[in-house]
ZAMARGU-4260 file (C-alpha; in steps of 0.2 Angstrom, whole numbers, plus 5000, padded with zeros to 4 digits):
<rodrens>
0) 5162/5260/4748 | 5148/5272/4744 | 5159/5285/4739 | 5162/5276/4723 | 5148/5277/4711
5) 5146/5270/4692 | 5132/5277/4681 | 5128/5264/4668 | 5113/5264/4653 | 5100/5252/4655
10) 5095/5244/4636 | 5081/5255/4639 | 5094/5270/4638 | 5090/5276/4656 | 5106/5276/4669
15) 5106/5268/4683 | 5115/5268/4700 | 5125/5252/4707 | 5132/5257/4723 | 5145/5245/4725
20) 5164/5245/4732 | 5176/5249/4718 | 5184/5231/4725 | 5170/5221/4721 | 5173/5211/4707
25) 5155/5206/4705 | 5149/5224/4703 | 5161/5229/4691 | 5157/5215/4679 | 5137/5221/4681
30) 5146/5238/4676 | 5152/5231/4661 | 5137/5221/4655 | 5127/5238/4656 | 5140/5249/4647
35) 5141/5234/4636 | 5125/5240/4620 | 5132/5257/4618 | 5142/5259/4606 | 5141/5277/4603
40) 5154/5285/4615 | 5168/5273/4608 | 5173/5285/4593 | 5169/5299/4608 | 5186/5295/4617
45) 5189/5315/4621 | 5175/5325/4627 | 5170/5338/4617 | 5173/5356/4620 | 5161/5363/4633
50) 5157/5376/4646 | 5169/5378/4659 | 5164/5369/4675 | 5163/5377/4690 | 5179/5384/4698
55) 5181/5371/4712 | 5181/5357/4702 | 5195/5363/4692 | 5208/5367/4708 | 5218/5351/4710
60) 5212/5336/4725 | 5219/5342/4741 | 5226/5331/4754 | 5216/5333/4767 | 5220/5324/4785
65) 5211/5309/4791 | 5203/5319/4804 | 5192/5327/4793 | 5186/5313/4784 | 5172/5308/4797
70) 5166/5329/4792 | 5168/5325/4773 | 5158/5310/4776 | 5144/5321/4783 | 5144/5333/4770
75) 5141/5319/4756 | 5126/5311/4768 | 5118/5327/4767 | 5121/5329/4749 | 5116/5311/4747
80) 5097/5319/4757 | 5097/5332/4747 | 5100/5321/4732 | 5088/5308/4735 | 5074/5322/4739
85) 5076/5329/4719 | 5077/5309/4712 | 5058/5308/4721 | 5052/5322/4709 | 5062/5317/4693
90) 5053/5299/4696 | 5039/5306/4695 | 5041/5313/4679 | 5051/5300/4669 | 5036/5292/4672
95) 5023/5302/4664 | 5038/5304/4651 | 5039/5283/4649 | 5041/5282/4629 | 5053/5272/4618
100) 5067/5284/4614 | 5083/5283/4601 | 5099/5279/4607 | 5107/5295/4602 | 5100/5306/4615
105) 5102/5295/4630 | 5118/5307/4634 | 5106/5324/4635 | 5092/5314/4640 | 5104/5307/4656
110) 5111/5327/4658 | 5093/5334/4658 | 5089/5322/4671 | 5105/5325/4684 | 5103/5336/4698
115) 5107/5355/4697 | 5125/5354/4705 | 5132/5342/4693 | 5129/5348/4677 | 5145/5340/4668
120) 5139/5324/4673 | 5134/5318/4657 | 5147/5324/4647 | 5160/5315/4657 | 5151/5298/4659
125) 5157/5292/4641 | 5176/5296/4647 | 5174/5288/4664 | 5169/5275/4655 | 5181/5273/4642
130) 5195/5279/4652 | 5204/5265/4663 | 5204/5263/4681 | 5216/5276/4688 | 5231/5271/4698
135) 5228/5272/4719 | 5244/5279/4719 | 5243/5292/4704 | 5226/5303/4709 | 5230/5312/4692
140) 5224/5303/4677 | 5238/5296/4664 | 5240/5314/4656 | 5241/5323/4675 | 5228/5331/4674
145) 5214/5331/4691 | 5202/5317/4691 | 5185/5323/4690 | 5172/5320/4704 | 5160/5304/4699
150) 5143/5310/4692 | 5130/5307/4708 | 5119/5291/4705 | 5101/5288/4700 | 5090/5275/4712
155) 5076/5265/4706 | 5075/5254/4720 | 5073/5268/4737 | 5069/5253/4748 | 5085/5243/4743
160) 5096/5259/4744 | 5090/5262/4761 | 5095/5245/4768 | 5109/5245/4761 | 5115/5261/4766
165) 5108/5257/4785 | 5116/5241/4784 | 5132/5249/4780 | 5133/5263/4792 | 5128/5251/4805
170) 5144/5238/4800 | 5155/5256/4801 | 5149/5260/4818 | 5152/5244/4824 | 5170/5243/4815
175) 5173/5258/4823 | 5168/5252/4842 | 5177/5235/4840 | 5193/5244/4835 | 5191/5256/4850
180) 5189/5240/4861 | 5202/5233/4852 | 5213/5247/4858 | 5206/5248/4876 | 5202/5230/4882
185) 5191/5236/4896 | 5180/5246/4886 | 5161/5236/4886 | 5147/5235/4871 | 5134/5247/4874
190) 5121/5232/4869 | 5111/5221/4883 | 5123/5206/4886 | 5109/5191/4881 | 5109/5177/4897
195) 5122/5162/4893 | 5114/5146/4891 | 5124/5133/4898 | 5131/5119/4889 | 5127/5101/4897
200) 5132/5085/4895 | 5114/5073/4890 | 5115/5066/4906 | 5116/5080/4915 | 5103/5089/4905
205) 5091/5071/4907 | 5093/5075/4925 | 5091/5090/4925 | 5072/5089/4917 | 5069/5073/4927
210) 5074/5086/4944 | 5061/5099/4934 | 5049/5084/4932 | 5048/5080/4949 | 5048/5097/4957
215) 5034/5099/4947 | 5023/5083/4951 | 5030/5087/4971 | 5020/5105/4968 | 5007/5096/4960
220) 5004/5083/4974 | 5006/5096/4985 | 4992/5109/4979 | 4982/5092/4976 | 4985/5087/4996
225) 4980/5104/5000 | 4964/5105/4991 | 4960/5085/4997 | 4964/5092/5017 | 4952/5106/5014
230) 4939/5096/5005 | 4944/5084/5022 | 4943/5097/5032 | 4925/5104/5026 | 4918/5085/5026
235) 4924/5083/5044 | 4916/5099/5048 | 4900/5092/5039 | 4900/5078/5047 | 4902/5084/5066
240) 4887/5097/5061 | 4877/5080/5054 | 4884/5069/5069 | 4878/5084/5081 | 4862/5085/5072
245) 4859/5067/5076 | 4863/5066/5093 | 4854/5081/5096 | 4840/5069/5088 | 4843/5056/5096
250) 4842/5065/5113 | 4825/5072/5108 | 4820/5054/5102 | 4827/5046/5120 | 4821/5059/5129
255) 4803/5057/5122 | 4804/5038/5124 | 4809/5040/5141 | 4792/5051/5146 | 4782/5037/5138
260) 4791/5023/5148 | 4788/5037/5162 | 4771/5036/5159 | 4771/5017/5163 | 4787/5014/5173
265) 4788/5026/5184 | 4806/5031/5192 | 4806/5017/5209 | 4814/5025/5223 | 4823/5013/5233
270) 4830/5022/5249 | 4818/5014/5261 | 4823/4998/5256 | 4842/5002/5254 | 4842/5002/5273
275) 4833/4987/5278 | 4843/4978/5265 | 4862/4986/5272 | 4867/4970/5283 | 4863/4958/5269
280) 4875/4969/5259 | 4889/4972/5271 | 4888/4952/5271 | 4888/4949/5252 | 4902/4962/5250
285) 4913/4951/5262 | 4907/4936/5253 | 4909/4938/5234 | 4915/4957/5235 | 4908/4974/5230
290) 4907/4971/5211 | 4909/4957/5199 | 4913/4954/5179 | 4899/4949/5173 | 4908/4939/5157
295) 4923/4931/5167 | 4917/4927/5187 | 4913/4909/5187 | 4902/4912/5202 | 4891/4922/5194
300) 4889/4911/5180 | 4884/4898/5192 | 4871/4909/5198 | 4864/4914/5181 | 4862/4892/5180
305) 4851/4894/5196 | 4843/4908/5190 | 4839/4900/5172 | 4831/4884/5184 | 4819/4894/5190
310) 4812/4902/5175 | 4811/4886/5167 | 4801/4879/5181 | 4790/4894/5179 | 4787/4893/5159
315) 4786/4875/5161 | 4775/4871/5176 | 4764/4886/5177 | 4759/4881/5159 | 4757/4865/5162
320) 4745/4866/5179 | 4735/4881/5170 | 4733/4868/5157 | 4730/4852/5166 | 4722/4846/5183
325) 4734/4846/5194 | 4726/4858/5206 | 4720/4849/5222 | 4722/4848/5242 | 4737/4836/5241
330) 4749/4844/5227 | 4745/4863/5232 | 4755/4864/5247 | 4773/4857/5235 | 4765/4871/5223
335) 4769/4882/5234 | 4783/4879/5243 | 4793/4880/5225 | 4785/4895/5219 | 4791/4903/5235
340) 4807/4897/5231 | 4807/4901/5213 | 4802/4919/5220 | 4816/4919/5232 | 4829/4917/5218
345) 4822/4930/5209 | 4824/4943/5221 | 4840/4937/5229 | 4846/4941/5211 | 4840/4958/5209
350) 4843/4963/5227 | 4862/4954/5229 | 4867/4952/5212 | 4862/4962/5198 | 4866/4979/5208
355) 4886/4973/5208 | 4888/4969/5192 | 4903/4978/5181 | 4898/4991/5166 | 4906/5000/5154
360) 4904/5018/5151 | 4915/5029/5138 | 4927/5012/5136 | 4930/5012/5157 | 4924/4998/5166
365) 4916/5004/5180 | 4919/4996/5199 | 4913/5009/5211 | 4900/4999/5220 | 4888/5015/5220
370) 4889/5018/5201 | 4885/4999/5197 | 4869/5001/5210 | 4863/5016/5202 | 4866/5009/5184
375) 4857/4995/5189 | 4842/5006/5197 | 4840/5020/5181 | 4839/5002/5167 | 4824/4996/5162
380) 4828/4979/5167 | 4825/4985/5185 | 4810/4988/5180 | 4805/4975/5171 | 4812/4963/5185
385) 4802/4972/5198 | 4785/4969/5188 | 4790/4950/5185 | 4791/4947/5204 | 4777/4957/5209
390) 4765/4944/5221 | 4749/4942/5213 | 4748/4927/5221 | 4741/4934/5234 | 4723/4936/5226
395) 4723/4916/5227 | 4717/4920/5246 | 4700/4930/5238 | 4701/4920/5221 | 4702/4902/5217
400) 4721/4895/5217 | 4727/4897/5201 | 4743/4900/5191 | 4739/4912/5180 | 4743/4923/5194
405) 4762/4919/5190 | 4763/4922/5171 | 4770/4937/5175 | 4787/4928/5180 | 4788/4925/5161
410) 4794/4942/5156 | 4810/4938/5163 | 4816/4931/5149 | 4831/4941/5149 | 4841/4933/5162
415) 4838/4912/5151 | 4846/4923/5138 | 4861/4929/5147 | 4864/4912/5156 | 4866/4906/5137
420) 4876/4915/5131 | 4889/4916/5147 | 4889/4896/5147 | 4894/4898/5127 | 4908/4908/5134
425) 4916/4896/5146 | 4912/4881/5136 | 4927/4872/5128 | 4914/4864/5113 | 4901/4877/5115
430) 4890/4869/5100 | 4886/4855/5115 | 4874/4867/5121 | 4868/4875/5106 | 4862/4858/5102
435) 4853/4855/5118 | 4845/4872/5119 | 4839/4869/5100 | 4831/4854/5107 | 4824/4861/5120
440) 4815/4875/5109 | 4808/4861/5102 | 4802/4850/5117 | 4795/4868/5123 | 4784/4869/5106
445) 4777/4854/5108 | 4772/4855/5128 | 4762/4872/5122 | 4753/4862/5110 | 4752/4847/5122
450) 4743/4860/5134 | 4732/4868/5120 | 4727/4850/5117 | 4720/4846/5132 | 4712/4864/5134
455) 4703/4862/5115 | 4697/4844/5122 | 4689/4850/5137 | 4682/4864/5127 | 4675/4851/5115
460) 4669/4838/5129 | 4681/4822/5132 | 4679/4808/5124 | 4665/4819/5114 | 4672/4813/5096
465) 4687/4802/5091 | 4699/4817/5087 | 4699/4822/5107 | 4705/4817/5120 | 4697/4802/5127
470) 4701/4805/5145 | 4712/4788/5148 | 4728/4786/5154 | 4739/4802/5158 | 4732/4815/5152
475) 4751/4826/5148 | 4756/4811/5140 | 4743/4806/5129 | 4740/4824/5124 | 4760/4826/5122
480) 4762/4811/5109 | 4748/4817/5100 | 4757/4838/5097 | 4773/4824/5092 | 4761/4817/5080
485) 4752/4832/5074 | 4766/4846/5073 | 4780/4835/5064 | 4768/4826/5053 | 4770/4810/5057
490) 4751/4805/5051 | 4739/4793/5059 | 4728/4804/5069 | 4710/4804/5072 | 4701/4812/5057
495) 4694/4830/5067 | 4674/4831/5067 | 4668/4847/5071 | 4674/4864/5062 | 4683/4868/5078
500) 4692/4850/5079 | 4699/4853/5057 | 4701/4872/5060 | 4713/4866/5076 | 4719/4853/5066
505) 4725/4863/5050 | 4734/4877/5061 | 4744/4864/5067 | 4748/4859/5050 | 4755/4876/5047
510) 4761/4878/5063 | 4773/4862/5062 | 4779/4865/5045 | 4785/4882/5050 | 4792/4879/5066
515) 4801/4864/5063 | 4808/4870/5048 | 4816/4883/5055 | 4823/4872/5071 | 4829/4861/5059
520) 4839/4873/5050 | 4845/4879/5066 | 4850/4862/5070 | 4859/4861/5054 | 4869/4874/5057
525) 4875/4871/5073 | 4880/4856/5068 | 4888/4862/5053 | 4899/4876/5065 | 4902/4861/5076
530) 4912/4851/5063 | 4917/4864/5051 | 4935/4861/5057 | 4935/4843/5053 | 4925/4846/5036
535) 4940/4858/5032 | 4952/4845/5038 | 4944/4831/5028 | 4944/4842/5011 | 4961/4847/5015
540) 4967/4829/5016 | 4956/4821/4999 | 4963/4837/4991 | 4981/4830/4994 | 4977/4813/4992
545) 4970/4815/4974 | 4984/4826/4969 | 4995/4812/4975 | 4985/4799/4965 | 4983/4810/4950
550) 5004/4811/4949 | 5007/4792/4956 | 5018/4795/4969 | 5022/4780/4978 | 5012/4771/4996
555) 5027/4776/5006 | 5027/4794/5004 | 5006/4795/5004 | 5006/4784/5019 | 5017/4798/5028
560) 5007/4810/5022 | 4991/4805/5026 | 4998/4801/5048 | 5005/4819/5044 | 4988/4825/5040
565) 4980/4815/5055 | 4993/4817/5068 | 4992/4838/5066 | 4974/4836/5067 | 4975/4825/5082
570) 4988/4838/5093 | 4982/4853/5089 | 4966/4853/5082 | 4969/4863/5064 | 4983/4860/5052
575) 4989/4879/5052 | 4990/4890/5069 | 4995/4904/5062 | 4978/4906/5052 | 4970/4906/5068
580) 4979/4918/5077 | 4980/4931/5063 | 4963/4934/5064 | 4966/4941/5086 | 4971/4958/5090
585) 4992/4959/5095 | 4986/4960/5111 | 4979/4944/5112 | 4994/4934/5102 | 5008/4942/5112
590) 4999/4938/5127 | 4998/4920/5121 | 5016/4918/5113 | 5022/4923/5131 | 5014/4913/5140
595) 5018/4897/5127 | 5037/4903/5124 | 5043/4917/5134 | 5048/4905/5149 | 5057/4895/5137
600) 5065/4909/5127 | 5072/4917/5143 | 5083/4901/5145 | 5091/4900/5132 | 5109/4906/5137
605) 5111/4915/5120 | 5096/4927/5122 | 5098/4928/5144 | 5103/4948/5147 | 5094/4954/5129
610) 5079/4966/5131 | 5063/4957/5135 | 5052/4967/5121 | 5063/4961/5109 | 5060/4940/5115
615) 5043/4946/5115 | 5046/4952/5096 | 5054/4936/5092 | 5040/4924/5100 | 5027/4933/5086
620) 5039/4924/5073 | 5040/4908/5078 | 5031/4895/5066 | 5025/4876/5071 | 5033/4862/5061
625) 5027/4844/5065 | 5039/4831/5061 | 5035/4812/5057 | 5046/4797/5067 | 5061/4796/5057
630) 5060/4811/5049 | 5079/4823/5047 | 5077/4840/5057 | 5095/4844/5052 | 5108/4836/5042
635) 5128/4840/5043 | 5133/4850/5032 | 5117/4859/5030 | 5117/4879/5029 | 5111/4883/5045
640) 5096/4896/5046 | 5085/4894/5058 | 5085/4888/5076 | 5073/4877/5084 | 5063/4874/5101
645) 5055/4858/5105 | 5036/4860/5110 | 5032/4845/5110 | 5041/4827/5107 | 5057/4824/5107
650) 5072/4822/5095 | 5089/4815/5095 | 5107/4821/5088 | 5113/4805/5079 | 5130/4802/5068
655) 5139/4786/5062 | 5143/4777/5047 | 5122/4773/5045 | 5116/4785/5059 | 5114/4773/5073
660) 5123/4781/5086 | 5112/4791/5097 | 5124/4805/5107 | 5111/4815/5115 | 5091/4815/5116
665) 5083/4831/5116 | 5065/4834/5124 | 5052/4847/5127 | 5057/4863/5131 | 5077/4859/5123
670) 5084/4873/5111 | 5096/4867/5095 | 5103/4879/5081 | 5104/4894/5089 | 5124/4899/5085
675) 5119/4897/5068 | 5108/4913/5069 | 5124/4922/5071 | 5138/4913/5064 | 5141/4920/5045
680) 5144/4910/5031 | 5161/4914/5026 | 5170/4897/5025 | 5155/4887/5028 | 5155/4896/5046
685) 5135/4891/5048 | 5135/4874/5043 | 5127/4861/5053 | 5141/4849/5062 | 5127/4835/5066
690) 5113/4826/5060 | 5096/4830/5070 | 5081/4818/5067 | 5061/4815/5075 | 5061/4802/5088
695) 5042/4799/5088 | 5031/4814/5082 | 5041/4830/5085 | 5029/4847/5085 | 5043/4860/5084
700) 5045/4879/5084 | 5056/4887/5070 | 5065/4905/5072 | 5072/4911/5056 | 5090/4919/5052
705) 5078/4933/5042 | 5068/4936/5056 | 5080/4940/5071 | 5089/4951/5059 | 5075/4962/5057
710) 5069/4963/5073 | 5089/4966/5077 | 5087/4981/5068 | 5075/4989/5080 | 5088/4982/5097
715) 5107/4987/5091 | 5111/4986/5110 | 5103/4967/5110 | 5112/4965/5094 | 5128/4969/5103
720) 5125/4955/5119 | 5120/4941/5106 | 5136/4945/5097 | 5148/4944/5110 | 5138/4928/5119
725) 5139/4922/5099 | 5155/4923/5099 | 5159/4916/5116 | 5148/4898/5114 | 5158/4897/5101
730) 5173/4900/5110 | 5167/4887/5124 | 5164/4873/5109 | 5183/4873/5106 | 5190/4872/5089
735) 5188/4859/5076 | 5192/4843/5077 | 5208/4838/5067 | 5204/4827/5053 | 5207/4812/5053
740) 5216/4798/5040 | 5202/4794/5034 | 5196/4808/5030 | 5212/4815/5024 | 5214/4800/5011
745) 5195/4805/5005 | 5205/4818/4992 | 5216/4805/4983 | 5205/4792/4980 | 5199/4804/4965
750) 5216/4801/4959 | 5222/4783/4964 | 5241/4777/4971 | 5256/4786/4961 | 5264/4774/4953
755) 5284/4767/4952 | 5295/4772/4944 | 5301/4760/4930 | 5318/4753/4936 | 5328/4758/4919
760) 5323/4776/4919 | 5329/4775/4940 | 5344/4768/4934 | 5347/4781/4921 | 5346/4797/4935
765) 5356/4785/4946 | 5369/4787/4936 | 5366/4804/4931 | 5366/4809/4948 | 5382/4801/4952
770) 5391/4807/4938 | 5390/4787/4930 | 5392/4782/4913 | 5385/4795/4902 | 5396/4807/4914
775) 5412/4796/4911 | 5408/4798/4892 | 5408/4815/4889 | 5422/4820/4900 | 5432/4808/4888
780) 5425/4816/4871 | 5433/4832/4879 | 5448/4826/4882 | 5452/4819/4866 | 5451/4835/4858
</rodrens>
């Protein structure tokens, strides 16, 4: 408590203040220590005579109620102020007064420097000091006489004093407050109540940063989806302004382009000959109908061939009689008729045919008879087909007859073009004709050099020199064999005379080289597509024959593979189908699996009454397996997991001692191991209960356990149906078959025949069974005691 106070001499001879509890041991051996040097007071016990103190410090200590101690404790606060306010100033001097003094004077020195109110002070320190501590009991000292007030202290450490004393008042308040809560239980503290931090398990505490964790990576991906949609967003929006910009282009461009043609190819109104031409029309619609597909109608495709004659006989002949002399009286009037023919096809097919083939416009094929004709009309194939059979022919009756009249016809290049690539279409080995039309490119190269041949020997006089022609013998022939000769380099020709006949010549040379290069790299490759199937058979097959050579597996098993190799090749023309078919649209492989496997599937009495989409589901799943003669589909005792349809072949269900016995021969179209799709294997439930084998080379489709499942999934109702027909095939195939002796002797031949009993050990229970000897015996014993 601060109420008790001690006033000790530093060695110095200054007193000092230790404001301790009068309890604490501590403090009162510092007390000791301090008092300790002087000496002096000892002889000093009683005070000497001095003035009489004040009057209230002789009346005797009044008992005082413990209400008006909290007022007492007041008072001395404000004393302890006041106090501390005069201690401030006598700092101040004692340190301008800092000088080594005698011990002797301490005692006034320590008096002069106590406050006003206290002036005894001094005096009594010596006898507090020497006196000993008084009784709690007894406030008189030991001869009854009042116990004087302690002197007031001196502080040399403010900033110490002051947390002390704050530290103190504030342990006091708060004594004061818990015993009042003590006393009233529902009283509260009048500080903040800090937030309770909850005490957690580590796992709990793991997952509660891992929950944090990923709430915070879920906002983070989701601001970071945000700004990508925007930045989404904003490049969709700049695209649609670049996309606009270019059509907008585009338009400008087209639009320009078309006033050029405009300029040239003029719009060609057809109204006039619309109705001249409307019975041929009515006829032809009745015929082979309003409109046709272009890429699929086989009539049309027909025409295209009749159509491709006639430009061939066009860019053949009329070349050929501009070139050669085969103009006269007598071969005219043939010229004629099939030039009028060749005409005639030509229109036919712009008039009847092209106006009714099928287009496609915003990803609809259009039919409407109308819309194909105008189509037709607004192209600029119209147009050029138009100029191709416009009849100059006619100037023949002014002019000499000629054929250069006709080379207009050449322009209709376009409808060879399409002929070639819709007989590609149909074909079944389509690299048939890209062989003969490589070759015909090539036949067609060397009748233009055959004709410029014959026109460059005119020009140069027959017979003129030894490199032209010398006018013998048919002249397209002569001059044919020599382009032969000439453009592929053979050698052997004529050396040329004249600067015409070595300028003609070298052209040639460079004509040749680079045109037959090129055809026969064209030629190369078309062969190469032709038997790129068979190259990637054959690497397939060396591949696994030198893998088998390099690990020298035996004749048996590479002769089996290699008729493996050769008989897949042979039936289906690649060794995987499923590489093939990857690469078509879903479309196209549904549509192709149904119409392989649906009629099949819809048979099987397990899957009759599921839904249809799901047998569709089922046929995408179905893998081709080709077994060799001999070969074991199935074995008994096998896990059954997948189920099988016979496409092609056939096999047989065999059993036996050695297999020999054939119960049932299965063919195309059959179905085997479909219960074990559904049969579980608890107790071996799915286990095959006969042996399966190839007889002859068995091409086979395999529906796995895994597969159904998941497309089961998708089909609960289906899943029901198969279950209960599941469960009634296996009903209708009647239990199993008891097992016979032979099979039930199959567990004790592990353990052999049990053998006798040796006959002195059975004689021995005989008689112990009996009550015999050993019975007889003891009975005895008991009664002879």
């Amino acid at each position: 408590m601060l109420d008790d106070h001690y006033t000790a001499t530093t060695p110095s001879g200054q007193a000092g203040l230790f404001s301790v509890a009068p309890t604490d041991h501590h403090a009162q051996q510092v007390e000791k220590a301090c008092r300790g040097p002087r000496a002096a007071p000892a002889p000093a016990a009683d005070p000497p005579p001095a003035s009489d103190p004040p009057a209230k410090e002789e009346k005797p200590p009044e008992k005082k109620d413990e209400n008006e101690q909290p007022k007492k404790e007041e008072e001395k606060k404000e004393e302890e102020k006041k106090e501390d306010k005069k201690e401030e100033g006598q700092k101040e001097e004692a340190k301008k007064e800092e000088e080594p003094k005698p011990a002797a004077p301490a005692a006034p020195a320590a008096a002069a420097a106590a406050p006003a109110p206290a002036p005894a002070a001094a005096a009594a320190a010596p006898a507090a000091a020497a006196a000993p501590p008084a009784d709690p009991a007894n406030p008189e000292g030991l001869e009854g006489e009042q116990a004087e007030p302690p002197p007031p202290p001196v502080v040399y450490f403010r900033y110490t004093d002051d947390t002390l004393r704050d530290v103190i008042k504030r342990l006091r308040e708060r004594t004061e407050m818990l015993r009042e809560k003590a006393i009233d239980p529902y009283a509260t503290s009048p500080e903040i109540t800090p937030p309770v931090t909850p005490i957690m398990k580590k796992e709990d505490y793991i997952r509660l940063k891992e929950e944090e964790r990923i709430a915070k990576e879920a906002a983070d991906k989701k601001k970071a989806e945000e700004a990508a949609k925007k930045a989404e967003e904003k490049k969709k929006k700049d695209e649609e302004k670049r996309l606009e910009a270019e059509k907008k282009a585009e338009e400008e461009r087209l639009a320009e382009e078309a006033r050029k043609k405009a300029r040239f190819l003029p719009e060609i109104s057809c109204s006039c000959f619309d109705v001249l031409i409307q019975p041929i029309e009515e006829i032809m619609d009745s015929t082979i109908g309003t409109t046709i597909d272009p890429f699929t109608d086989r009539r049309y495709i027909a025409w295209l061939t009749v159509v491709a004659v006639a430009y061939n006989y066009n860019v053949w002949f009329c070349s050929a009689r501009l070139a050669f002399p085969y103009h006269n009286a007598t071969a005219n009037p043939f010229w004629i008729v099939f030039d009028v023919l060749s005409d005639l096809v030509n229109v036919i097919d712009i008039v009847i045919w092209q106006p009714r083939l099928q287009f496609v416009k915003a990803g609809d094929i259009i039919k409407d008879r109308g819309m194909t004709k105008v189509h037709y009309r607004k192209s600029q194939r119209f147009k050029i087909d138009i100029f191709s059979i416009v009849p100059f022919d006619i100037l023949c009756l002014h002019f000499q007859f000629s054929t250069i009249y006709r080379l207009n016809r050449w322009i209709r290049i376009d409808s060879f073009f399409e002929f070639s690539d819709r007989l590609e279409s149909i074909m079944a080995k389509a690299y048939i004709w890209r062989v003969a039309r490589t070759t015909g490119y090539l036949l067609f190269v060397l009748h233009l050099n055959a004709c410029v041949f014959y026109v460059a020997s005119v020009h140069q006089g027959l017979a003129s020199t030894t490199w032209v022609y010398d006018g013998k013998g048919t002249a397209y022939l002569r001059c044919y064999y020599f382009a032969v000769r000439s453009l592929i380099n053979i050698g052997g020709l004529p050396e040329p005379v004249t600067t015409f006949e070595i300028t003609f010549q070298m052209t040639n040379f460079f004509i040749g080289v680079f045109v037959f290069s090129s055809l026969i790299g064209q030629m190369r490759d078309v062969i190469g597509a032709a038997t790129a199937g068979q190259t990637y058979f054959r690497a397939s097959m060396d591949g696994c024959v030198a893998y088998m050579n390099t690990y020298t597996i035996s004749k048996v098993v590479q002769n089996r593979v290699r008729t493996w190799y050769n008989y897949t090749w042979a039936a289906q023309g690649m060794l995987d189908e499923s590489e093939l078919l990857d690469k078509m649209p879903l479309v196209m492989r549904i549509a192709i699996a149904v119409d392989i496997n649906l009629a099949t599937f819809q048979k099987i009495a397990l899957f009759q009454g599921c839904d249809q989409q799901m047998l569709v589901d089922m046929l995408l799943r179905l893998k081709s397996i080709v077994y060799l003669p001999g070969d074991f589909v199935v074995k008994k005792g096998d896990i059954g997991k997948e189920m099988y349809i016979i496409k092609g072949g056939a096999v047989q269900v065999v059993g036996g001692p050695d297999n020999s016995i054939v119960f049932v021969t299965l063919k195309a179209g059959c179905v085997f191991g479909e219960i074990s799709l559904l049969q579980s294997a608890k107790d071996g439930g799915n286990r095959r209960t006969a042996n399966v084998k190839a007889h002859g080379f068995a091409n086979l489709f395999v529906l796995e356990k895994k597969d159904l499942f998941d497309i089961l999934v998708h089909y609960p109702e289906s899943q029901k149906v198969l279950a209960r027909k599941g469960r009634q095939l296996l009903r209708a195939k009647g239990p199993a078959a008891a097992k016979t002796d032979e099979e039930k002797k199959k567990g004790l031949t592990l353990f052999g025949t049990k053998p006798q009993t040796p006959k002195l050990i059975r004689a021995f229970a005989e008689m112990r069974k009996k009550g015999g000897f050993l019975e007889k015996l003891r009975k005895s014993a008991a009664e002879a005691k």
